[in-house]
C-alpha positions in Angstrom: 0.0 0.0 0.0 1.5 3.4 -0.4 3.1 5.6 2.0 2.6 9.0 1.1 0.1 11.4 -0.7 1.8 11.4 -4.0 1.6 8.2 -4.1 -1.9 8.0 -2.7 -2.3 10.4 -5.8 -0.8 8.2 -8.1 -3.0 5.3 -7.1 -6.1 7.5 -8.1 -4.6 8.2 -11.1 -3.7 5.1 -12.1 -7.3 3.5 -11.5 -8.6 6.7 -13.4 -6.4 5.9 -16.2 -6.9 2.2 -16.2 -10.8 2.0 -16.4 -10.5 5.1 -19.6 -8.2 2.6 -21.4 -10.6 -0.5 -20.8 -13.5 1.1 -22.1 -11.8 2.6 -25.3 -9.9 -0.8 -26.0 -13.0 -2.5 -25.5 -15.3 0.2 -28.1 -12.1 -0.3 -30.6 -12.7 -3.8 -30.5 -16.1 -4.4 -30.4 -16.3 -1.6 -33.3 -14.1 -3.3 -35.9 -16.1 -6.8 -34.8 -19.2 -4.6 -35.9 -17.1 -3.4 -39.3 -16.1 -6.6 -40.2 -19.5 -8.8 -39.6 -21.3 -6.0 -41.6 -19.1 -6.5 -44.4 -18.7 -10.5 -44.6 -22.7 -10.2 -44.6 -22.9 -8.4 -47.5 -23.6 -4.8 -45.8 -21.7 -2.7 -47.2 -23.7 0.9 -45.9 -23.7 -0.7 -42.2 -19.6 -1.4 -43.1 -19.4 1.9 -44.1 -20.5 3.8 -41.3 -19.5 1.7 -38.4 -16.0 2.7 -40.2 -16.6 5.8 -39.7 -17.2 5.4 -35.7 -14.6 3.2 -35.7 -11.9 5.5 -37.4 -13.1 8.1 -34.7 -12.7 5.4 -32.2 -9.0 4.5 -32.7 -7.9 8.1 -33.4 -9.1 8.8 -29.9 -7.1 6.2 -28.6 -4.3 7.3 -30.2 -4.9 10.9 -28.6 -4.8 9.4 -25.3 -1.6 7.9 -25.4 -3.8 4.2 -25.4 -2.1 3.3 -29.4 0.9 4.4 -30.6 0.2 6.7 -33.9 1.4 3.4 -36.4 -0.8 1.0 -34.2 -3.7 3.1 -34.8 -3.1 3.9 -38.7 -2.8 -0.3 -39.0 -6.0 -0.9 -37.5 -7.6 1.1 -39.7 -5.9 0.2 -42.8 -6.5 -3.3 -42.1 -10.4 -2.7 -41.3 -10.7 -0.7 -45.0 -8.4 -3.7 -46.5 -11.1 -6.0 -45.3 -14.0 -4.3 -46.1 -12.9 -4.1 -49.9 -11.9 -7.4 -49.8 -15.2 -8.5 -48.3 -16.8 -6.4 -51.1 -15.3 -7.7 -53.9 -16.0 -11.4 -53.6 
């Protein structure tokens, strides 16, 4: 347990921290799960839009230090990559 108030402090802001990053990491994946069923099943408007979300999403992420920049511009690349691919065939 800590000892002193700055690390009392840092406990808060650790837990703070910790439940922010769960729930974005958790809309990032449940988004491109959303993306990617929607465009295996033929949907490519649903596809489309849930994109969109998740593109907003990941770059919010990336603002708050949860991906690094490169992480984030491979998710979405990927995603778009399997949309088209999904679209195609």
């Amino acid at each position: 347990m800590a000892n002193s108030k700055s690390a009392l402090k840092r406990v808060r802001q650790i837990k703070r921290r910790t439940d922010r990053n769960k729930a974005l990491r958790t809309r990032v994946k449940s988004l491109r799960k959303k993306t990617l069923d929607a465009a295996e099943s033929g949907n490519n408007e649903e596809a489309q839009s849930s994109m969109k979300l998740l593109a907003s999403a990941v770059d919010r992420a990336w603002l708050k230090g949860l991906y690094h920049k490169k992480k984030a511009a491979n998710i979405k690349s990927k995603t778009v990559k399997a949309i088209k691919a999904a679209a195609s065939s």
